[in-house]
NULUM-773349 format. One record per residue (C-alpha): residue number from 1; residue in one letter; x negated, y, z negated. Coordinates in nm, 2 decimals, always signed. Layout:
<nodes>
<node pos="NUM" code="A" u="X" v="Y" w="Z"/>
...
</nodes>
This chain:
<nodes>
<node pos="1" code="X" u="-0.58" v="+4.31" w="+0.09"/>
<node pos="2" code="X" u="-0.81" v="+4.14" w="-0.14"/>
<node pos="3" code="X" u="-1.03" v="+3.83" w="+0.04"/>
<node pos="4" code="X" u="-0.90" v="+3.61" w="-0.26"/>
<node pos="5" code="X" u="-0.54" v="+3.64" w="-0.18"/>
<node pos="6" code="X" u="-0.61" v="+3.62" w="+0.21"/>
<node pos="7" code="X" u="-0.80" v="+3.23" w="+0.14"/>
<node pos="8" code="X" u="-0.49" v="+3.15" w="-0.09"/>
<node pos="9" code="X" u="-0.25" v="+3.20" w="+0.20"/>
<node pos="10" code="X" u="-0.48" v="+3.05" w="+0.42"/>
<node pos="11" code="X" u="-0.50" v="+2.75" w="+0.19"/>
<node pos="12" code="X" u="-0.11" v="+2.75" w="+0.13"/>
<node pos="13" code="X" u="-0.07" v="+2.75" w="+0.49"/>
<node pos="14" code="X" u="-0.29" v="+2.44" w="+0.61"/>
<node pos="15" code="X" u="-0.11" v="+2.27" w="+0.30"/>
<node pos="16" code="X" u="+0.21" v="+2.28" w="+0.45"/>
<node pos="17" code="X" u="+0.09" v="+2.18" w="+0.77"/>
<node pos="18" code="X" u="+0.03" v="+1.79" w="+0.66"/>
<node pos="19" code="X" u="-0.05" v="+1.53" w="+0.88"/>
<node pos="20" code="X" u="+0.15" v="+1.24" w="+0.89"/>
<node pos="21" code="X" u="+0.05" v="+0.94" w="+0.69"/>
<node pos="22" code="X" u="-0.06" v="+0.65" w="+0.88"/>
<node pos="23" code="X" u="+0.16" v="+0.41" w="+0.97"/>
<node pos="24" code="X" u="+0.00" v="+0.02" w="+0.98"/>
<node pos="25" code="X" u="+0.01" v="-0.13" w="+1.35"/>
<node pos="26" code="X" u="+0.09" v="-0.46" w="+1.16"/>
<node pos="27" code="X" u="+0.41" v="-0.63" w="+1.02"/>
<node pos="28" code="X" u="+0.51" v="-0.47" w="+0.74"/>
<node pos="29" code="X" u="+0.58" v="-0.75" w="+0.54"/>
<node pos="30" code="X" u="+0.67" v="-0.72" w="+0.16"/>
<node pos="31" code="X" u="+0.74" v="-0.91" w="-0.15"/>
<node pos="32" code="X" u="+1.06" v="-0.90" w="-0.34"/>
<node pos="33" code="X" u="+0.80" v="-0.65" w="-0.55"/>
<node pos="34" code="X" u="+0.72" v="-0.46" w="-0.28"/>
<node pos="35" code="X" u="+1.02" v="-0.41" w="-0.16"/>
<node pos="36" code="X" u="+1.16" v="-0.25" w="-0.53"/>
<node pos="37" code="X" u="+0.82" v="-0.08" w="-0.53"/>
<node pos="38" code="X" u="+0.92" v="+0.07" w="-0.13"/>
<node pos="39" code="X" u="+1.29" v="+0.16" w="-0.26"/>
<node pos="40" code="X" u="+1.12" v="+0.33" w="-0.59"/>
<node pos="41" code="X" u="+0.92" v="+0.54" w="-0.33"/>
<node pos="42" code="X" u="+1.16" v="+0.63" w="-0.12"/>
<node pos="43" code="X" u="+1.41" v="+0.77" w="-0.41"/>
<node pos="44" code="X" u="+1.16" v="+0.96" w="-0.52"/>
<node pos="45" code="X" u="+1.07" v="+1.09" w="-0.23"/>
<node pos="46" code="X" u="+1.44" v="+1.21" w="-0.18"/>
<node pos="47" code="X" u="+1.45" v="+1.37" w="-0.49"/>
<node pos="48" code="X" u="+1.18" v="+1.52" w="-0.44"/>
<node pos="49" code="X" u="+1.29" v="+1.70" w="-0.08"/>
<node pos="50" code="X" u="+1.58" v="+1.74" w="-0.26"/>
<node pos="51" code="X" u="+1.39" v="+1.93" w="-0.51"/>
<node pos="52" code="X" u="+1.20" v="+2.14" w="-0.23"/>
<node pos="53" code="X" u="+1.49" v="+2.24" w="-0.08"/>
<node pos="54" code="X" u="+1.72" v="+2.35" w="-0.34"/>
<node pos="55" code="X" u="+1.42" v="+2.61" w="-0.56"/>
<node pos="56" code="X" u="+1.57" v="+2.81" w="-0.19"/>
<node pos="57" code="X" u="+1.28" v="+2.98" w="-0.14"/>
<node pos="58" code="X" u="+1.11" v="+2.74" w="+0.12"/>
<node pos="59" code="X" u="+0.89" v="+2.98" w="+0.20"/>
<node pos="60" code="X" u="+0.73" v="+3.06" w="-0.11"/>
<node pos="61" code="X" u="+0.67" v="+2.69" w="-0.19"/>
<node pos="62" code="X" u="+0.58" v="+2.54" w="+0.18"/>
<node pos="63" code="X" u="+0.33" v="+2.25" w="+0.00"/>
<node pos="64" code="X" u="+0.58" v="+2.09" w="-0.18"/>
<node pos="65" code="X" u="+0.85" v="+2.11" w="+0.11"/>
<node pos="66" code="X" u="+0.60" v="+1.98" w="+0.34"/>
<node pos="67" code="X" u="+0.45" v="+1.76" w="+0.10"/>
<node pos="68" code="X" u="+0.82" v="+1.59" w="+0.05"/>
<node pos="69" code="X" u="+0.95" v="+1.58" w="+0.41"/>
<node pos="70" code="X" u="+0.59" v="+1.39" w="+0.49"/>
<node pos="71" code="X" u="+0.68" v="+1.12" w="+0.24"/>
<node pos="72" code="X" u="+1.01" v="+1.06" w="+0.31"/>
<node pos="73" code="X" u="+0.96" v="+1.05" w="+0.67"/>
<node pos="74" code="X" u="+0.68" v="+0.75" w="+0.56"/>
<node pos="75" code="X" u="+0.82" v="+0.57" w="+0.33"/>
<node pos="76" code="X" u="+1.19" v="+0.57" w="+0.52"/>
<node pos="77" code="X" u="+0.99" v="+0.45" w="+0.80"/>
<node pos="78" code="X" u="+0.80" v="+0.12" w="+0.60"/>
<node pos="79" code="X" u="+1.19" v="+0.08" w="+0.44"/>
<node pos="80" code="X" u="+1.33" v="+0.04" w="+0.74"/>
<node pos="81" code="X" u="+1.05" v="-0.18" w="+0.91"/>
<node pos="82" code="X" u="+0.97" v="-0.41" w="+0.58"/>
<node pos="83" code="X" u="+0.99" v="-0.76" w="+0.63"/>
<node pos="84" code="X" u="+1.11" v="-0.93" w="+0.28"/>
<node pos="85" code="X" u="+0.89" v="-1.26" w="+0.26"/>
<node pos="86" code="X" u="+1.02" v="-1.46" w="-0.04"/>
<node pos="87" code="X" u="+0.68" v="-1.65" w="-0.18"/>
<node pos="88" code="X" u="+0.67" v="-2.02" w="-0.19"/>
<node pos="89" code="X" u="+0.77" v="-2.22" w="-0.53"/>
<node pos="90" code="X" u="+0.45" v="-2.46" w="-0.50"/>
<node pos="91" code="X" u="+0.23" v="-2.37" w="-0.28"/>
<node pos="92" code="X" u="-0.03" v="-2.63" w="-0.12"/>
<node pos="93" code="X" u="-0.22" v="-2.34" w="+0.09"/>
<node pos="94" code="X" u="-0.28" v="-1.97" w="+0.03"/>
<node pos="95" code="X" u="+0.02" v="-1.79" w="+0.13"/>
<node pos="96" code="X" u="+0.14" v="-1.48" w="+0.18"/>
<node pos="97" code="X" u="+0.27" v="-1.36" w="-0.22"/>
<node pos="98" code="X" u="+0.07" v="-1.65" w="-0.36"/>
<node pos="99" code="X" u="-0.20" v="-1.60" w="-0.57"/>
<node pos="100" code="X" u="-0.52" v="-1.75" w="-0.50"/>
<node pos="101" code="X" u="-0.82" v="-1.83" w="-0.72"/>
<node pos="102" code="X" u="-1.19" v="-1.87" w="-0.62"/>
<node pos="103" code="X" u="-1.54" v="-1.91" w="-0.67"/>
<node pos="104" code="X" u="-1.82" v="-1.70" w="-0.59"/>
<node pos="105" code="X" u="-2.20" v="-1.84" w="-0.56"/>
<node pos="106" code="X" u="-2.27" v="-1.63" w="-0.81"/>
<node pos="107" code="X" u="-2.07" v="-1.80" w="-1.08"/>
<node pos="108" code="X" u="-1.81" v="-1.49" w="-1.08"/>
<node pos="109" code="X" u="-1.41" v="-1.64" w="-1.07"/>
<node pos="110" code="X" u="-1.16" v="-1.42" w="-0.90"/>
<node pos="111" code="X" u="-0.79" v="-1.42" w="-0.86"/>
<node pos="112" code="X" u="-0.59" v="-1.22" w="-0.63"/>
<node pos="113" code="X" u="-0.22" v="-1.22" w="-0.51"/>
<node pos="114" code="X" u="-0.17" v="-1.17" w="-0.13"/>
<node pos="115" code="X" u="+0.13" v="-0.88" w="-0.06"/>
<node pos="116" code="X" u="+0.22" v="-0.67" w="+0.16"/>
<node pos="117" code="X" u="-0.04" v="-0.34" w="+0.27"/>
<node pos="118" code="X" u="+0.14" v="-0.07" w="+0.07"/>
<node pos="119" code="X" u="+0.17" v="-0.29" w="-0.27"/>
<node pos="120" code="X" u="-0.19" v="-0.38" w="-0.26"/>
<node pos="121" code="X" u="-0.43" v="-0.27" w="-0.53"/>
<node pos="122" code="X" u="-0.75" v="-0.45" w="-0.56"/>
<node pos="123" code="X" u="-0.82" v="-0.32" w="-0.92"/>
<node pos="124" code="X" u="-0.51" v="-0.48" w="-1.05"/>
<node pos="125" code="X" u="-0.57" v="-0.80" w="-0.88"/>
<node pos="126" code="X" u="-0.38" v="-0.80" w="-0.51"/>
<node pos="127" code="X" u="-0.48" v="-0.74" w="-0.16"/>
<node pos="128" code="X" u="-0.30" v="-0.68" w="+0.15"/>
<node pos="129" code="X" u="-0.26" v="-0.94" w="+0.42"/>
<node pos="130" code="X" u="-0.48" v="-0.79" w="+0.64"/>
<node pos="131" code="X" u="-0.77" v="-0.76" w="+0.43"/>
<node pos="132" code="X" u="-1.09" v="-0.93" w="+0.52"/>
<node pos="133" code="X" u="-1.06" v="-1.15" w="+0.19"/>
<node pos="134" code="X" u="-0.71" v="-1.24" w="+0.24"/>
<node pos="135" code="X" u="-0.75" v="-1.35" w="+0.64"/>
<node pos="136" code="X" u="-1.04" v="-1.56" w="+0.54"/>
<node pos="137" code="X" u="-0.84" v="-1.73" w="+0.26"/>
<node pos="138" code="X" u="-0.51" v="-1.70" w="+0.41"/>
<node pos="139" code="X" u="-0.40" v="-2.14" w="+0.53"/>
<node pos="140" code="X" u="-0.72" v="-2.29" w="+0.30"/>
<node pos="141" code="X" u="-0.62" v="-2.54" w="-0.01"/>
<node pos="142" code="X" u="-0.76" v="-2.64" w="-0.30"/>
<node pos="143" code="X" u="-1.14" v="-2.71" w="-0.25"/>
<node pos="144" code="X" u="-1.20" v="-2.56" w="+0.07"/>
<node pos="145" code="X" u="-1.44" v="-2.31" w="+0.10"/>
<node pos="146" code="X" u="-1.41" v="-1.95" w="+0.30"/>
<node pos="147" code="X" u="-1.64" v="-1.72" w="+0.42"/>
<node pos="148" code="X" u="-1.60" v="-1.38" w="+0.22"/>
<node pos="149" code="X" u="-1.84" v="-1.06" w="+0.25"/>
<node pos="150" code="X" u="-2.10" v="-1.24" w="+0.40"/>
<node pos="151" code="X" u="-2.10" v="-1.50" w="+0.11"/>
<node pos="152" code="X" u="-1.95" v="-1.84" w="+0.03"/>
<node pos="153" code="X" u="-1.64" v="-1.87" w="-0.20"/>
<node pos="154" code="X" u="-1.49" v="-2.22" w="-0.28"/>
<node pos="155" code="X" u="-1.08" v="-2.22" w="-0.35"/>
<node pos="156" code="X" u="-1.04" v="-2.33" w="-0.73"/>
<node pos="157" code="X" u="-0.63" v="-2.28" w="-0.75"/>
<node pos="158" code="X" u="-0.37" v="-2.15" w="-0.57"/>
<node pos="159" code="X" u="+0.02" v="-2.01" w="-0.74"/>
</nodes>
């Protein structure tokens, strides 16, 4: 047996042996987005055990089986624990699903929408509840000024 075809089972083998994703310890809570995003997840993630299970040789393909029972196992879990949090029509204090918009000291203006951990994503302009950033803004209003990453931020507009 060639060493090559020994690392390939090896590697097919630890593959289909996945951890678990983490779960959060917090609330899960979700936007009306969120939750579509959650539901989107979760269908795909059936089709795709679906998928795994019906090629019929399990065997041969243990990543993808593995790969699709770990995701439906996590996202049926955040389905059934999300917490649908309906965002405020107007405001007066950063929210959860509002959108805040700061100051930095160095002239830089940022805006972010507060959701839910799995919907976050920083580089298109939200961050979970539980981030540092959010917690720090999370009950200020217009004007007020937060502590974030060591520096000084002052609340320009909140949505």
């Amino acid at each position: 047996m060639s060493v090559a075809f020994t690392k390939e089972q090896e590697n097919e083998a630890t593959a289909a042996d996945l951890p678990d994703r983490p779960i959060s310890p917090h609330p899960n809570l979700v936007t009306p987005e969120g939750l579509r995003q959650l539901d989107a997840a979760l269908a795909e993630a059936r089709a795709a055990y679906a998928a795994a299970q019906a090629t019929g040789d399990i065997q041969q393909d243990r990543t993808a089986m593995a790969r699709a029972t770990r995701d439906l196992r996590y996202y049926s879990a955040r389905r059934a624990s999300a917490e649908l949090i309906e965002p405020a029509a107007n405001p007066d204090t950063v929210t959860f699903g509002g959108t805040v918009t700061f100051d930095r000291e160095d002239g830089r203006r940022q805006t972010f929408r507060i959701v839910g951990e799995d919907e976050a994503d920083p580089a298109k302009g939200s961050v979970s509840y539980v981030s540092p950033l959010a917690r720090a803004l999370m009950g200020k209003t217009v004007g007020d000024a937060a502590t974030v990453a060591g520096g000084e931020v002052e609340i320009v507009a909140i949505g």
